[in-house]
C-alpha positions as CSV (number, residue, x, y, z in Angstrom):
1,X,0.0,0.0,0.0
2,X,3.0,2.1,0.1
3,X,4.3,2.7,-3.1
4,X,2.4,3.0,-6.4
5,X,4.6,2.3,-9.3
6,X,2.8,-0.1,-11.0
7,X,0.6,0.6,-14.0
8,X,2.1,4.0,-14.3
9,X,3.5,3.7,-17.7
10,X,0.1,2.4,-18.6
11,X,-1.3,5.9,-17.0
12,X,0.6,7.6,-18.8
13,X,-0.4,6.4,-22.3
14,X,-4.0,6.1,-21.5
15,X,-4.0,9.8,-20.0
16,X,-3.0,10.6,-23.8
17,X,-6.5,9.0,-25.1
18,X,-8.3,11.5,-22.8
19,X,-7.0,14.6,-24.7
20,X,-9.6,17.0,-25.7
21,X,-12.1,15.4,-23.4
22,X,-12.5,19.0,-21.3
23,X,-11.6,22.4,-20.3
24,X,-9.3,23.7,-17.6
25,X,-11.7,25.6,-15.2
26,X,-14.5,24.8,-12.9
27,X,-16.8,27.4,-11.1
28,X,-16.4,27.9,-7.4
29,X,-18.9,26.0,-5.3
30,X,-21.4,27.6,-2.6
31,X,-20.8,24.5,0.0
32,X,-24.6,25.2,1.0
33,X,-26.6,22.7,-0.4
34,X,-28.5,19.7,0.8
35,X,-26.2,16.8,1.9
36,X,-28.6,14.0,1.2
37,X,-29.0,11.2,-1.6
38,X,-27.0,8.3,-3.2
39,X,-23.4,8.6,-3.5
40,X,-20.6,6.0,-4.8
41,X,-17.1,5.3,-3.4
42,X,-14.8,3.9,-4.9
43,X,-11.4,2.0,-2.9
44,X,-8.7,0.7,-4.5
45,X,-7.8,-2.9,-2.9
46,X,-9.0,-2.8,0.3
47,X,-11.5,-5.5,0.6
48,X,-11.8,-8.0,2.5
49,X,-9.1,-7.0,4.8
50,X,-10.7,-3.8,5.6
51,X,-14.7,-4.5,5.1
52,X,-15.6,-3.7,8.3
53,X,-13.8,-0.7,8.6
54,X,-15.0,0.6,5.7
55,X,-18.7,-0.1,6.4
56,X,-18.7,1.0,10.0
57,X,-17.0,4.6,8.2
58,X,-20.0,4.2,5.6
59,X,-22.4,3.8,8.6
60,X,-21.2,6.8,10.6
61,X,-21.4,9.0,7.7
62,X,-25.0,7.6,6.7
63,X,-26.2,8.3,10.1
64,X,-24.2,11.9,10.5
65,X,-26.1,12.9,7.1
66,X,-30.0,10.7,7.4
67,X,-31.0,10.3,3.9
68,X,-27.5,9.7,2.5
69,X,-27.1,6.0,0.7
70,X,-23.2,5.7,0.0
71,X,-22.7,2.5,-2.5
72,X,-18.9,1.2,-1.9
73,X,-17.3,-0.3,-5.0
74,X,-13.7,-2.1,-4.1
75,X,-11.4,-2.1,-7.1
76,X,-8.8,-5.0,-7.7
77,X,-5.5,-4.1,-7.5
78,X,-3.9,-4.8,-10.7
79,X,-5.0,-2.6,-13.9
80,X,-6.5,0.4,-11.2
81,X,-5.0,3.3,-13.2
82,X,-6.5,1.8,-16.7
83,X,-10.1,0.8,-15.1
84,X,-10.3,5.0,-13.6
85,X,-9.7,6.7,-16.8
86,X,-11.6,3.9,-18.8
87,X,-14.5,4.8,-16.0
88,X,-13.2,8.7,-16.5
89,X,-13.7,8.4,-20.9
90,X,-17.0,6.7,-20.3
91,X,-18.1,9.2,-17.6
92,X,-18.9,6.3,-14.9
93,X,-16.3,7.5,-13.0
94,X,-17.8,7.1,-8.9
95,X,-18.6,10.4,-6.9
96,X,-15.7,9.8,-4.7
97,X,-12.1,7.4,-6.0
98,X,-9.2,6.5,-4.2
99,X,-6.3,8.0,-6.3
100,X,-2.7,8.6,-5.6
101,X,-1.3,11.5,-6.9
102,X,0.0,10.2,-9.9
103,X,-2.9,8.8,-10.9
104,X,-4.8,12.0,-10.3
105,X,-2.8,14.0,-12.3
106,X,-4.5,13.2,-16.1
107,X,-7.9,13.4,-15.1
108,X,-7.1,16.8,-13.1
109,X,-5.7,17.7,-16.7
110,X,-8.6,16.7,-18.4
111,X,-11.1,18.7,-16.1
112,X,-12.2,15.3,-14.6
113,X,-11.8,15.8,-11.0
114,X,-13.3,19.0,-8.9
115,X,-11.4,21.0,-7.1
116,X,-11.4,20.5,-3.7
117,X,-10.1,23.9,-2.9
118,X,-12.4,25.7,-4.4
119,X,-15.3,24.2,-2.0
120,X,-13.4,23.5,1.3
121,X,-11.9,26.6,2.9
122,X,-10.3,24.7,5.6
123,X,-8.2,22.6,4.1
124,X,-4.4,23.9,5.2
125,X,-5.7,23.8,8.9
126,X,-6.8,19.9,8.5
127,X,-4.2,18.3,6.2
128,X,-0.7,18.0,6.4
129,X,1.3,20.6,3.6
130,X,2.8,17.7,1.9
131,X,-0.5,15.8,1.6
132,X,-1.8,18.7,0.1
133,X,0.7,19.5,-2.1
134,X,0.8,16.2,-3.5
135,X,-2.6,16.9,-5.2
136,X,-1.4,20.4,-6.5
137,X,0.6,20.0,-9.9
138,X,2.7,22.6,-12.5
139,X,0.5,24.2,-14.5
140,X,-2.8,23.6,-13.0
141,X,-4.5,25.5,-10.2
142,X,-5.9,24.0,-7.4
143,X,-6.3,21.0,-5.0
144,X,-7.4,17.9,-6.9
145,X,-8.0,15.7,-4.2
146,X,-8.6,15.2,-0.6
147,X,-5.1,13.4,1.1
148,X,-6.0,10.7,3.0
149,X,-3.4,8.3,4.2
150,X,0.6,8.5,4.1
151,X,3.5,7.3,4.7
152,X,7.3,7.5,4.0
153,X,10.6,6.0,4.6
154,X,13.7,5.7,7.5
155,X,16.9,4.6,7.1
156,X,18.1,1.3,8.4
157,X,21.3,0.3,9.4
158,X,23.4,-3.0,10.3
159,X,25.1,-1.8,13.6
160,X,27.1,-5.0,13.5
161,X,28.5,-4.1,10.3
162,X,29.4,-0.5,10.9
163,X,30.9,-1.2,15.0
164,X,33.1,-3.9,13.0
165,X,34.5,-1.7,10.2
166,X,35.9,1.7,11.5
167,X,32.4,3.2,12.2
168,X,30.4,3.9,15.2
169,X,26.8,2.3,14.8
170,X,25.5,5.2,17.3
171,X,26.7,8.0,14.5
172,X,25.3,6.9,11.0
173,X,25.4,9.1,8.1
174,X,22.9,12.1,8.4
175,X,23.0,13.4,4.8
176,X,24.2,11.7,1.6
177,X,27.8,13.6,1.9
178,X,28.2,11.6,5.0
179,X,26.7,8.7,3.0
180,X,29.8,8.7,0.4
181,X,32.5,9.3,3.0
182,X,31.0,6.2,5.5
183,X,30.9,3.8,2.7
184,X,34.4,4.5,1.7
185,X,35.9,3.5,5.1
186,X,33.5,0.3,5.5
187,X,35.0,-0.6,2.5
188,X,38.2,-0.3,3.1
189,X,38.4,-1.4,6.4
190,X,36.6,-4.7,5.7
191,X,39.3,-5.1,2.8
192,X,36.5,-4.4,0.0
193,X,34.4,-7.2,1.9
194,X,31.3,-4.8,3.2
195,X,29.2,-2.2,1.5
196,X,27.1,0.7,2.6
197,X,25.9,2.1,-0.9
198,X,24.1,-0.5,-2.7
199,X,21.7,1.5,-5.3
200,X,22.1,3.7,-7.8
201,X,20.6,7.6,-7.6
202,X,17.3,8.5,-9.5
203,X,15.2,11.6,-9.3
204,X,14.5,11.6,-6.0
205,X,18.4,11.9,-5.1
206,X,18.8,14.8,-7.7
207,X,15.4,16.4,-5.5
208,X,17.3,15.9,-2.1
209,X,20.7,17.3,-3.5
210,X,18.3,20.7,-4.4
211,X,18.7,19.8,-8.2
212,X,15.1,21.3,-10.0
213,X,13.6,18.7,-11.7
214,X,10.9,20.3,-13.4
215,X,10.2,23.7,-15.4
216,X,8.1,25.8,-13.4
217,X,5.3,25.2,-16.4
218,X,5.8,21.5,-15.8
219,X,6.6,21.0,-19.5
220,X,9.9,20.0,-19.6
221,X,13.0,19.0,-17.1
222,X,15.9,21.0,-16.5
223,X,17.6,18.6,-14.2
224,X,20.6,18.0,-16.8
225,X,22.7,20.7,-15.0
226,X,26.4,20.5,-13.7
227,X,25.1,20.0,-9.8
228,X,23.7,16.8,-10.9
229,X,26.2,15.6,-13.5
230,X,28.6,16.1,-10.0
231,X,26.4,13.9,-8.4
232,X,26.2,11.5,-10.7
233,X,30.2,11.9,-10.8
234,X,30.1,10.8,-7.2
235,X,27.9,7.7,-7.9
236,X,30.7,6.5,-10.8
237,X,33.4,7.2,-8.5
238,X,32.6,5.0,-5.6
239,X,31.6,2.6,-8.3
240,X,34.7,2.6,-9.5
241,X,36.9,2.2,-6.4
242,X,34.0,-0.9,-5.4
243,X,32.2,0.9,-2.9
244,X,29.0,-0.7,-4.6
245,X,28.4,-4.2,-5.0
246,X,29.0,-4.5,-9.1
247,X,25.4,-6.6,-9.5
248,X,23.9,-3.0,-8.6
249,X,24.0,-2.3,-12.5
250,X,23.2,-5.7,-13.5
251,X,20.0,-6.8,-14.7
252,X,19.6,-9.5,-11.6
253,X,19.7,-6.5,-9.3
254,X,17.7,-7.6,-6.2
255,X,17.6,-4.0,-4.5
256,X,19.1,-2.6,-1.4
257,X,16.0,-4.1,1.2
258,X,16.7,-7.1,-0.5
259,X,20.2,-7.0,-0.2
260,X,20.2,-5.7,3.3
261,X,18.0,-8.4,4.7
262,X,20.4,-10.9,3.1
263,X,23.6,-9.4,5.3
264,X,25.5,-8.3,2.0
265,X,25.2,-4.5,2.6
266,X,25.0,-2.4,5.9
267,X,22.3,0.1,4.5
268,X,18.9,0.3,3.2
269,X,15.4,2.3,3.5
270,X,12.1,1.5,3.9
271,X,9.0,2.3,5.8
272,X,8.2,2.7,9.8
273,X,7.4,-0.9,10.1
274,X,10.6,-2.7,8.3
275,X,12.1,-4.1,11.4
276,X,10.3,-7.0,12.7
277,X,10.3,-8.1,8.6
278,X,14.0,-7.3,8.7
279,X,14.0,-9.8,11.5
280,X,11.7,-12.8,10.5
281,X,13.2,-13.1,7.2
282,X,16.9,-12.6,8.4
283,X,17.2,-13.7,12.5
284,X,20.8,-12.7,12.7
285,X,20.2,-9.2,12.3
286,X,18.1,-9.6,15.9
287,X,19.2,-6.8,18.1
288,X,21.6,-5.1,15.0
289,X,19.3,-2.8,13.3
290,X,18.4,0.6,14.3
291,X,17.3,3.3,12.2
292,X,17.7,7.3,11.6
293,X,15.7,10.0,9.7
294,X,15.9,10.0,6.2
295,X,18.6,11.5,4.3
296,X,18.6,15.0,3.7
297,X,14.7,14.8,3.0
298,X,12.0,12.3,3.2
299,X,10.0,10.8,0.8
300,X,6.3,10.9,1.1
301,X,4.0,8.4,-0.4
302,X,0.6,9.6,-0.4
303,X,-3.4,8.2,-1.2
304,X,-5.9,10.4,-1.6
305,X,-10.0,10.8,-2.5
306,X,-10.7,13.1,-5.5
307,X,-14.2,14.1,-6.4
308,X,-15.4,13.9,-9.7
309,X,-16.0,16.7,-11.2
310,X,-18.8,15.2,-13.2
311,X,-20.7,13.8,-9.9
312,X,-24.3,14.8,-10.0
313,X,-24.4,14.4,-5.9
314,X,-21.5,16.8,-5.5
315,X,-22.5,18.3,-2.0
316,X,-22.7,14.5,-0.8
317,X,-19.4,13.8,-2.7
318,X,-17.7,16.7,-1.2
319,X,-19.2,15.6,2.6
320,X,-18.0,11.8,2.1
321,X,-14.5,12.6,1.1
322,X,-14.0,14.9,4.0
323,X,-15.5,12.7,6.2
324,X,-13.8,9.0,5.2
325,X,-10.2,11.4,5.5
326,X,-11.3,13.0,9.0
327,X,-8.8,12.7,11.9
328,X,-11.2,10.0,13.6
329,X,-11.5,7.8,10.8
330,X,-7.6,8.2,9.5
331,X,-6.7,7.6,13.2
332,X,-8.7,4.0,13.2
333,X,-7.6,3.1,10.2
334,X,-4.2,3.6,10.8
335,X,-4.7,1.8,14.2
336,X,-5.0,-1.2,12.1
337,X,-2.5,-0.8,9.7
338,X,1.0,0.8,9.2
339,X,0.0,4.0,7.8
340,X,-0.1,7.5,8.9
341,X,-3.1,9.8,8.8
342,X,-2.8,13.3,6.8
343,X,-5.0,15.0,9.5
344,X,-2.4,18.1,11.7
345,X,-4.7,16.5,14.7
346,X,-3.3,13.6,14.6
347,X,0.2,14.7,16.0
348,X,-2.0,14.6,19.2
349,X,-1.9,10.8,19.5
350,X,0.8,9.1,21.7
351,X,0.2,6.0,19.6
352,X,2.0,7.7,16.6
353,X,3.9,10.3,18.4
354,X,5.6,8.0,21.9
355,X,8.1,5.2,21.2
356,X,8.0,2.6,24.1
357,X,11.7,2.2,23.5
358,X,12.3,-0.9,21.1
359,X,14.1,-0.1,17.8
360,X,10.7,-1.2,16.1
361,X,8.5,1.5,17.9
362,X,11.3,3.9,17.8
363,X,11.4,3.3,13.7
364,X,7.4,4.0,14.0
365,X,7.9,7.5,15.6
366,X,10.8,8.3,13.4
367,X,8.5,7.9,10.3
368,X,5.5,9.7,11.9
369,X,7.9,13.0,13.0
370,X,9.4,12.7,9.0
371,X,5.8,12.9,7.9
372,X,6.5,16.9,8.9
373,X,9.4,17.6,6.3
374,X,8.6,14.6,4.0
375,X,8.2,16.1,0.3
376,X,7.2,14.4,-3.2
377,X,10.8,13.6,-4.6
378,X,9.7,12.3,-7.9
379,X,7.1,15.1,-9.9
380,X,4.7,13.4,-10.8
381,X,4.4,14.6,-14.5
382,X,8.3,12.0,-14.6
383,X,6.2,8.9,-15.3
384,X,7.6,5.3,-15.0
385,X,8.5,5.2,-19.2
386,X,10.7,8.7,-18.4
387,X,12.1,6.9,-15.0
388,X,13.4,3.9,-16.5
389,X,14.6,5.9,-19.8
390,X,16.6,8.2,-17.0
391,X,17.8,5.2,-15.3
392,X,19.1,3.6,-18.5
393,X,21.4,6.6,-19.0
394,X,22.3,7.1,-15.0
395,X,23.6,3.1,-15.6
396,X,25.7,4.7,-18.3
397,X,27.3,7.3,-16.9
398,X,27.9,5.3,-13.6
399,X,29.5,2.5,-15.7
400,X,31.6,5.3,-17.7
401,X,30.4,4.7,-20.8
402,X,29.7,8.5,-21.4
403,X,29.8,11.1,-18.9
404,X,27.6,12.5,-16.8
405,X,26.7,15.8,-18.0
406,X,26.0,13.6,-21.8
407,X,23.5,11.0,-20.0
408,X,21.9,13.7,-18.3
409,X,21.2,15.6,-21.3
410,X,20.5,12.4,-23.6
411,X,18.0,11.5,-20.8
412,X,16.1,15.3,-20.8
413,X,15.9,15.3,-24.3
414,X,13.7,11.8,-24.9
415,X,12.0,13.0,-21.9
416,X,11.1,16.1,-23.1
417,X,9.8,14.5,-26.2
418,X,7.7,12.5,-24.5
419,X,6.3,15.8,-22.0
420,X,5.6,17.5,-25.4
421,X,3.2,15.1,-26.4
422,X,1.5,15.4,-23.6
């Protein structure tokens, strides 16, 4: 539930079937009317595990608002981005869908979704900025979606590995400077058995090193500039010496998690909840791993509920989505199930907020207090076909087949190609 990569090339393609379907504006909504009538939501993948919680939200809100029906439709997992803008083309699309961000972002182009700044003036006192942000893209104004639950990533470490290498496990690397420096000396104090870096940069590294990604119209990328082609430079240096493990390159790459549950590297990432998985899979890392705050800036995955902009029930549309992403209902959800609510209330609960001192709960915390700096560090207009075309060229330049500055600017121009067709 964390990530959403899947299906995003797929998005991307069908977005382009949806253009010239609508306009660009909507007119501002009074908020007064009736709250009453038949209304559809739409999840993505969350029954049966979470029937009950939805129905007793459903309930709630049918009893808050008598004469409201809401009819819940649960979408499969697989194929979700293709089945909403099929339902968005045919104009079946439900009152209220679960989208992420990404998946928002065509049908906001395409005047599909309403937005939800225009009829809730209290937005920036309920949700989290980044939440918020999330569903406000280049080029477009307004909110295109309500946030509704989040989360984002630590950093993990194998103590064992750093005490036993030159490194003091109680002093990890706080920024990606530190990251570089700390692999070299594991490295070279295990005599090139141990690694620390085990991955190679994408966008999301270019965002924390303060590299623009994006042209303020959102219509092309400007992050082919010399700050990144010296990152990069960084990346193909320690590659070079063998501060990476040379399968990070190769197609039978199994990622850093993976890699890091296995005992071959000392460092990975991954949500508030990684430990006791960590653990199970791997019981010699017992009692070894403890984690940090993210480097430089955290990541911040986000789901949200957009209104369609077409619902002819928009007051009761408006009233569900607010009231399925209230603090209340976040804060049970998230009771029973590691995710964080997008409510600025919710800070108020010890059972995100107070560790009871075990790495595990102290992880927990970590991710909940990142949630308060935690940015989108992929735009996302940089679909999955422009991520892996990017990649491609990163491998390149890492390798030293061309240089840095070269892969950069090969990887902007197909990009941009593919931005100008929309």
């Amino acid at each position: 539930m964390r990530k959403y990569a899947p299906g995003l090339a797929a998005l991307a393609a069908a977005s382009m079937a949806l253009a010239g379907c609508g306009g660009t504006s909507q007119a501002k909504q009074p908020g007064s009317e009736a709250i009453a009538g038949e209304v559809s939501l739409q999840t993505w993948s969350l029954t049966p595990k979470f029937t009950d919680y939805l129905n007793d939200v459903i309930k709630g809100f049918e009893a808050k608002y008598p004469g409201t029906k809401v009819k819940l439709v649960d979408q499969p997992g697989d194929g979700y981005s293709e089945k909403v803008l099929t339902q968005a083309g045919s104009g079946t699309l439900p009152d209220v869908v679960n989208l992420p961000p990404d998946f928002a972002l065509p049908l906001a182009r395409q005047d599909m979704l309403l937005d939800v700044s225009a009829v809730d003036d209290t937005l920036h006192d309920t949700y989290v900025a980044g939440g918020l942000s999330a569903f406000e893209y280049k080029g477009l104004n307004g909110t295109w979606g309500f946030p509704w639950y989040l989360n984002t990533d630590v950093n993990y470490w194998n103590t064992g590995k750093l005490n036993a290498n030159g490194l003091d496990g109680k002093n990890p690397p706080k920024t990606t400077d530190e990251l570089f420096e700390q692999a070299r000396i594991l490295h070279d104090k295990s005599g090139g058995q141990e690694y620390l870096l085990s991955r190679k940069p994408g966008v999301d590294d270019f965002t924390r090193a303060g590299i623009a990604i994006l042209a303020e119209d959102g219509k092309s990328v400007v992050f082919n500039t010399d700050g990144a082609a010296a990152l990069l430079d960084k990346y193909r240096d320690a590659y070079k010496n063998g501060y990476m493990p040379p399968t990070v390159l190769n197609n039978d790459y199994l990622g850093n998690s993976k890699l890091f549950t296995e005992g071959k590297v000392a460092w990975t990432t991954g949500g508030g909840n990684s430990i006791p998985s960590f653990e199970k899979d791997n019981p010699s890392l017992e009692g070894k791993v403890v984690a940090t705050p993210s480097l430089d800036l955290p990541p911040l995955y986000v789901q949200g509920l957009a209104v369609s902009s077409k619902s002819k029930n928009r007051p009761a549309a408006v009233a569900l989505a607010k009231w399925v992403t209230n603090a209340e209902n976040q804060g049970k959800f998230a009771h029973l199930v590691n995710i964080f609510p997008s409510t600025k209330s919710s800070a108020s609960d010890p059972y995100f907020s107070m560790s009871d001192g075990t790495p595990a709960s102290d992880a927990k915390v970590l991710a909940f207090k990142g949630l308060e700096t935690a940015g989108n560090l992929q735009p996302y207009e940089i679909n999955g076909a422009m991520s892996d075309i990017l990649s491609q060229q990163i491998a390149l330049a890492i390798k030293g087949d061309v240089s840095s500055k070269q892969a950069l600017d090969d990887a902007a121009e197909k990009i941009n190609l593919m931005l100008s067709r929309g």
